[in-house]
C-alpha positions as CSV (number, residue, x, y, z in Angstrom):
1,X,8.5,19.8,-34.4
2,X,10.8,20.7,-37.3
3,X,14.9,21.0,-37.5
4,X,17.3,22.2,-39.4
5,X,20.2,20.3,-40.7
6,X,23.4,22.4,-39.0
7,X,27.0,21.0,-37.9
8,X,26.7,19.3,-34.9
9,X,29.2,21.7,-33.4
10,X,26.4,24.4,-33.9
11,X,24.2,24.7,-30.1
12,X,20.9,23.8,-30.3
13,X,18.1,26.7,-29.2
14,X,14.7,26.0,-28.9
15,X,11.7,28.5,-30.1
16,X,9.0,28.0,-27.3
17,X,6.0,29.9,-29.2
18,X,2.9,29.0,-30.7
19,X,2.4,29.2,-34.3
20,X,0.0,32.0,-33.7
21,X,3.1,34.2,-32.4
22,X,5.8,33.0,-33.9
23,X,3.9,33.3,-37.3
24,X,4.2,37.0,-36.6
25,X,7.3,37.3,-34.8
26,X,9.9,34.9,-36.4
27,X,9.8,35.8,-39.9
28,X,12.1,33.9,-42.3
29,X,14.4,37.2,-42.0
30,X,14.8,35.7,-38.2
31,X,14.8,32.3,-38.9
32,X,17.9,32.7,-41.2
33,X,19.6,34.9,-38.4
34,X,19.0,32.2,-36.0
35,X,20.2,28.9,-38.7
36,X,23.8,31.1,-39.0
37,X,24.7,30.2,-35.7
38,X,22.7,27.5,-34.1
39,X,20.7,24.4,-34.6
40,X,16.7,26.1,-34.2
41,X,14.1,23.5,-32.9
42,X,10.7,24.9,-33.3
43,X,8.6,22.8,-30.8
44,X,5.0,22.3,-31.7
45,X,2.0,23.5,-30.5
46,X,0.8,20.5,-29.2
47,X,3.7,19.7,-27.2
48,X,3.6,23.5,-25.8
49,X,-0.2,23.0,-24.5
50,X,0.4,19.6,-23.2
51,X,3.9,20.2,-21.5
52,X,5.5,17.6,-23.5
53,X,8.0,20.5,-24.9
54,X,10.1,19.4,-22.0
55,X,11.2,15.8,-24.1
56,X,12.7,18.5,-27.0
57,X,15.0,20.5,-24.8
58,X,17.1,17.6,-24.4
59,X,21.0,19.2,-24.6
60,X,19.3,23.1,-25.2
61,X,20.8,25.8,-23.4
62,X,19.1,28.6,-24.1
63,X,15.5,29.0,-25.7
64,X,13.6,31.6,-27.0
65,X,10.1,32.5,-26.1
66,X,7.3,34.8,-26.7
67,X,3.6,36.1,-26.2
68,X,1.7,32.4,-25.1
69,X,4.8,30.7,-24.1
70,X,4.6,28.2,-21.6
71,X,6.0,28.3,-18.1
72,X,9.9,27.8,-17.8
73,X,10.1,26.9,-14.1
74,X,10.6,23.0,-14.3
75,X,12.9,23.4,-17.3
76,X,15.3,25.4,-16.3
77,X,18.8,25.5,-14.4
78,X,19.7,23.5,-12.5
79,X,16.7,21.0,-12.4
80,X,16.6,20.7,-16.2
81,X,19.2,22.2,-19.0
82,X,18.3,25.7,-19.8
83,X,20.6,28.3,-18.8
84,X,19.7,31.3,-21.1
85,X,15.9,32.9,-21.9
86,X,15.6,35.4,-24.8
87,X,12.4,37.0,-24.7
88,X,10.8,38.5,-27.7
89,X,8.5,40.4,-26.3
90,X,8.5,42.5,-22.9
91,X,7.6,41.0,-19.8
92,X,8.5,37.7,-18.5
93,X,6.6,37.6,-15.6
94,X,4.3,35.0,-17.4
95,X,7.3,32.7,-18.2
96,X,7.5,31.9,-14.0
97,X,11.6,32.4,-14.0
98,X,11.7,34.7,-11.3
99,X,13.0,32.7,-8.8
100,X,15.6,31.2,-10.8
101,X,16.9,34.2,-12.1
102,X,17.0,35.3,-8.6
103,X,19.0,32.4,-7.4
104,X,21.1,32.9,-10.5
105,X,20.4,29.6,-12.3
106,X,19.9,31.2,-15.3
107,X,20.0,34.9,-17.6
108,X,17.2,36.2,-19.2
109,X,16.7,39.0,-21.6
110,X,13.9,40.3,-23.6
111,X,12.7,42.8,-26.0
112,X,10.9,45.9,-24.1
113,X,13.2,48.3,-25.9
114,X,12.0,47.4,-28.9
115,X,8.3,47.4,-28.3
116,X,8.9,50.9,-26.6
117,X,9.3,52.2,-29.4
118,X,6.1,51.3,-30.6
119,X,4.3,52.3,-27.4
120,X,6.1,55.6,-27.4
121,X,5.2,56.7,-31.1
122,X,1.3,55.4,-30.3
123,X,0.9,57.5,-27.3
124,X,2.3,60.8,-29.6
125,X,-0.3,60.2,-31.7
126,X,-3.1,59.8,-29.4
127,X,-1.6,63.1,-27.6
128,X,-1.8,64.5,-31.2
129,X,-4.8,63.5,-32.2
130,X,-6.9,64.6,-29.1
131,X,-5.3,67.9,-29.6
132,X,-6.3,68.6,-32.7
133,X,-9.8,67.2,-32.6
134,X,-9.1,64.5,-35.2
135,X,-11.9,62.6,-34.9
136,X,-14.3,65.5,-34.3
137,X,-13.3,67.4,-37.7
138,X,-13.6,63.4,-39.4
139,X,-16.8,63.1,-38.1
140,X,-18.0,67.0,-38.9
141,X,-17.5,66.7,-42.3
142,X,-18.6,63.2,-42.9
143,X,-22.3,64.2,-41.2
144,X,-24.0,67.9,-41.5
145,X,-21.7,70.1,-39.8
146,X,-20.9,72.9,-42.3
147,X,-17.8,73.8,-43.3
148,X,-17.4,77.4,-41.8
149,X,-18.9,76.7,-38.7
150,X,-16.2,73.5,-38.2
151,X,-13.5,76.2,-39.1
152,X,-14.9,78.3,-36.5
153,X,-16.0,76.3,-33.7
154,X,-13.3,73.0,-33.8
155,X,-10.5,74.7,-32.8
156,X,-7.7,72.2,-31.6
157,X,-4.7,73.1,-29.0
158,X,-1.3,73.4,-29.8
159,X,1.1,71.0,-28.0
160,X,4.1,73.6,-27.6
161,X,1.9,75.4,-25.3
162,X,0.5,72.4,-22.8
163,X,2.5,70.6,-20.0
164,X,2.8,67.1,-20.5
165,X,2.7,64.3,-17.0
166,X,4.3,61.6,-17.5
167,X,3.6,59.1,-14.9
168,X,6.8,56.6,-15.0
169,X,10.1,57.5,-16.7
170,X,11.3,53.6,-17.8
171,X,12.2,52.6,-21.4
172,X,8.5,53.8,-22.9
173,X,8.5,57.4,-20.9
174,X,11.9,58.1,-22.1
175,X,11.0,57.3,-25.5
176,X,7.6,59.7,-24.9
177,X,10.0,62.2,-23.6
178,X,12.4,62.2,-26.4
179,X,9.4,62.8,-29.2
180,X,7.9,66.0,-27.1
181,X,10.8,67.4,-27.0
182,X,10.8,68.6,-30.4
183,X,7.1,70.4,-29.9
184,X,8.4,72.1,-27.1
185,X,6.2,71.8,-24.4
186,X,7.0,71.6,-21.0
187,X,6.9,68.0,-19.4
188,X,6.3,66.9,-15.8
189,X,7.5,63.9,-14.3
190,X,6.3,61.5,-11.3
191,X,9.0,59.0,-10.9
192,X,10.0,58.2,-7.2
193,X,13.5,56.6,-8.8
194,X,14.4,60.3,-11.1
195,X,16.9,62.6,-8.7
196,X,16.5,66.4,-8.6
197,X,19.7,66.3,-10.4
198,X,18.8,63.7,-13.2
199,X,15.8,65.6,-13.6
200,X,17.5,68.8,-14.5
201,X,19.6,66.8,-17.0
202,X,16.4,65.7,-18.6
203,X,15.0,69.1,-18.3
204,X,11.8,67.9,-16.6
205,X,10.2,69.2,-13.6
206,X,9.6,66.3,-10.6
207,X,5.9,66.4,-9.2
208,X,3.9,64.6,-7.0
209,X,0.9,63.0,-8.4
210,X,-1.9,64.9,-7.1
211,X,-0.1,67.9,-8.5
212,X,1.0,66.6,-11.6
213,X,-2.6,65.9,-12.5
214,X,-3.9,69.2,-11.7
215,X,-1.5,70.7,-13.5
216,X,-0.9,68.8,-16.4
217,X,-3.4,68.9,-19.9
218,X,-2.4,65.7,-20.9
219,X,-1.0,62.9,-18.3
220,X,0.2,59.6,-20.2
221,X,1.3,56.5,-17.7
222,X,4.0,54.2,-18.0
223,X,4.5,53.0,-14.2
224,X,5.2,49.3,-14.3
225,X,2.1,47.0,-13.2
226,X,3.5,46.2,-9.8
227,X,2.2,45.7,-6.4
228,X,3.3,49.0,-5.2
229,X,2.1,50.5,-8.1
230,X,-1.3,48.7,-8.3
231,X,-4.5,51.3,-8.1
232,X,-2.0,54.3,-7.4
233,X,-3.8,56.2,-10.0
234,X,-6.7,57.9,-7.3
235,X,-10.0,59.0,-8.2
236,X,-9.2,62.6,-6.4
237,X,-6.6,62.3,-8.8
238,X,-8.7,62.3,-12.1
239,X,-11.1,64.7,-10.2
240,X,-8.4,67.2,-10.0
241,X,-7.7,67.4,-14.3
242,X,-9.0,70.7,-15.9
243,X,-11.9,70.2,-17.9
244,X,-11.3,68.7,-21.5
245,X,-8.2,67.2,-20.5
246,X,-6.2,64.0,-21.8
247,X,-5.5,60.7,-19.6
248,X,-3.8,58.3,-21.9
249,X,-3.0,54.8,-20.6
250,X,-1.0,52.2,-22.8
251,X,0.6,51.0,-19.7
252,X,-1.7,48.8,-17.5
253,X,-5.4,49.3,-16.2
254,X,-4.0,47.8,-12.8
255,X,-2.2,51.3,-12.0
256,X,-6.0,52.8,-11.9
257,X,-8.4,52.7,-8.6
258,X,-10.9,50.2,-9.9
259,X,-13.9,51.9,-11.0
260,X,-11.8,55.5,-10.5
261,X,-11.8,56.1,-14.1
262,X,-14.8,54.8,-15.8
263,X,-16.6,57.0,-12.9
264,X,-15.1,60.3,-14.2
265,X,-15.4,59.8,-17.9
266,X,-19.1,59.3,-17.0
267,X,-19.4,62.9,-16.5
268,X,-18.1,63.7,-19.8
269,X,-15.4,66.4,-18.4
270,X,-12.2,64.7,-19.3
271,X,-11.2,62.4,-22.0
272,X,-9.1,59.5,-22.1
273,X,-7.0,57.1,-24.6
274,X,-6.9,53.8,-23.0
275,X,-5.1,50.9,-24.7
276,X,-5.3,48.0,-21.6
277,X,-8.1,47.1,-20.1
278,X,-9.4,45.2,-16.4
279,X,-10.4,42.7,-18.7
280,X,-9.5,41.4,-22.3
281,X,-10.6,41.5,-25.0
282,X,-12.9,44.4,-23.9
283,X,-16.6,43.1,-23.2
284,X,-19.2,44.3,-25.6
285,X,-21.2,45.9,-22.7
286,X,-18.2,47.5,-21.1
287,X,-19.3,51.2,-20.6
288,X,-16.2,52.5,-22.3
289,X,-17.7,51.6,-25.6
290,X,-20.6,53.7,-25.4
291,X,-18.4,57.1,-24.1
292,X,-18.0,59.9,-26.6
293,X,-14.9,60.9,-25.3
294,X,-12.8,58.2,-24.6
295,X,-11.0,56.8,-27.8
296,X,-10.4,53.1,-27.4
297,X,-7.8,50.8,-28.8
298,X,-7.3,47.0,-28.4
299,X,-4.1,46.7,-26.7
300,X,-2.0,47.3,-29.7
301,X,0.4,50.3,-29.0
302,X,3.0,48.1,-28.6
303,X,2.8,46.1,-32.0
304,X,3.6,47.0,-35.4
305,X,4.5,44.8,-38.7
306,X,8.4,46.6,-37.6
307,X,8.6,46.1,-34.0
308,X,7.6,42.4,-34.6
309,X,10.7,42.4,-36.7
310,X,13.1,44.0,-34.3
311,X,11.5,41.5,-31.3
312,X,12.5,38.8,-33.2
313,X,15.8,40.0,-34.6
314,X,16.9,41.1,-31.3
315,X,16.1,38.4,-29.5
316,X,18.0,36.2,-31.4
317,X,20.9,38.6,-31.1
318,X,20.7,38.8,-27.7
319,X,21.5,34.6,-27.8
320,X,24.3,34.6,-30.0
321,X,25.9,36.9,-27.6
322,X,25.1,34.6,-25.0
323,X,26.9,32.0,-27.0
324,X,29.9,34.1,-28.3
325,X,30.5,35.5,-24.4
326,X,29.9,39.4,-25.4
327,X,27.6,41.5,-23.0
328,X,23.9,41.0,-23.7
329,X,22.1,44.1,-24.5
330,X,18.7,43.8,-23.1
331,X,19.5,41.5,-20.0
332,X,17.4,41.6,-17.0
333,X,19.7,41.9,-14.0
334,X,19.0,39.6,-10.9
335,X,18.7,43.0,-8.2
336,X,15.9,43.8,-10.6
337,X,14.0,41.1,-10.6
338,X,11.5,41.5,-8.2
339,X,10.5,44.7,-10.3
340,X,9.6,42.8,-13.2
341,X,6.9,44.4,-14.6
């Protein structure tokens, strides 16, 4: 465990993440925005696997955690010190401080905004990609396909003219619906939480699902992974998608009927972009690998050399307002808890 040498007037906040994150995640860029204002203890590994990190939070209000960090439940409010969790990454439900942030024994905040915007830019491009037959055209003229007969025969789609499901309208489906609006095409919307009226602000039309997948060319999901919303995604549903059309899924595989999906790809009718799997890292025998038209990715929509920056960043932000009484920016209120995704 390392300190730094602040005055002792300066509160003391503890980074809870493994080298292996925080290497990525607290740049020195970070670590100096944290030293301005507070005494950083950067707990080690070994006392993270072991529990032991417990001994270092000794006078430590707040903390800071990440991807890998350990549970929080015996730590916190009012059974130990900590009152505050930043978050520098998106969900918490890993960190097991539910049910104090329920009770209201502590705040928490964390840093989905700032991966959405990661996971909103990555699912454009897949969308753009697919469209345009990116791969196909690579793969044409790296092998025999001559170059007349690709001009001819791979012809892409034009997004302006396709209507665009998006299943979930949270921080990412906003951010998906902010970038297509620029292409012009027309976007579709299931969200059981958007009114008729907020919908015609947005300029979106509401559907059901089974509709919304029959009518849409390109469906992208970014329903939380929830109870209610686990296997919501039917295989009647998938059945129903014209031919050649685009499921992309950087949300989770939970929201998909098991089996639903890999069974339809099998056909080769539709195509899909899937970021999250059932089970990761993705098995070298998983049938996914072997399918011509899926394009696969290894749960990385979300991360970027920037976003890691603006995690960290705003996570440490989000604890000096803690500290200096302003409104936190990214806080998780209590009535939402129980929707954590």
């Amino acid at each position: 465990m390392k300190t730094h040498s602040h005055p002792t007037s300066a509160p003391k906040v503890a980074v809870l993440m493994p080298e292996e994150v925080r290497s990525r995640i607290f740049s020195a860029q970070v670590e100096d925005a944290l030293s301005a204002f507070a005494q950083p203890v950067f707990v080690s590994d070994e006392d993270l696997a072991s529990g032991a990190f417990a001994a270092a939070l000794t006078d430590v209000t707040a903390v800071i955690t990440g991807w890998l960090s350990p549970k929080l439940s015996q730590v916190v409010a009012p059974r130990g010190e900590v009152a505050f969790v930043s978050h520098a990454a998106g969900s918490v439900k890993l960190l097991d401080v539910e049910t104090a942030l329920v009770d209201g024994h502590i705040r928490v905040s964390h840093a989905a905004p700032q991966i959405a915007l990661a996971v909103a830019e990555f699912t454009l491009t897949q969308i753009l990609a697919h469209l345009r037959l990116q791969g196909q055209q690579d793969a044409g003229l790296r092998g025999t396909l001559g170059w007349a007969e690709m001009r001819k025969d791979l012809l892409g789609q034009l997004l302006a003219e396709q209507t665009v499901g998006l299943v979930g309208l949270g921080y990412v489906g906003r951010l998906v619906l902010d970038r297509l609006r620029p292409f012009g095409c027309k976007v579709a919307v299931y969200d059981p939480f958007i009114s008729a009226e907020e919908a015609d602000r947005l300029s979106v039309t509401l559907m059901e699902l089974d509709a919304l997948f029959a009518g849409c060319a390109v469906v992208s999901l970014h329903a939380a992974n929830l109870p209610a919303t686990t296997g919501m995604i039917k295989g009647r549903y998938l059945q129903a998608m014209a031919d050649g059309s685009l499921l992309v899924n950087t949300a989770r595989a939970g929201l998909l009927e098991p089996g639903a999906l890999v069974a339809e790809l099998q056909g080769g009718r539709i195509f899909a972009a899937i970021d999250t799997f059932d089970i990761e890292p993705l098995p070298d025998d998983d049938p996914l690998r072997r399918m011509p038209n899926v394009y696969l990715s290894p749960h990385c929509a979300g991360h970027t050399r920037e976003s890691y920056l603006r995690q960290g960043l705003s996570a440490v932000e989000e604890v000096r307002r803690y500290f200096a009484g302003e409104p936190l920016q990214q806080e998780i209120r209590r009535e939402k808890a129980a929707a954590l995704a």
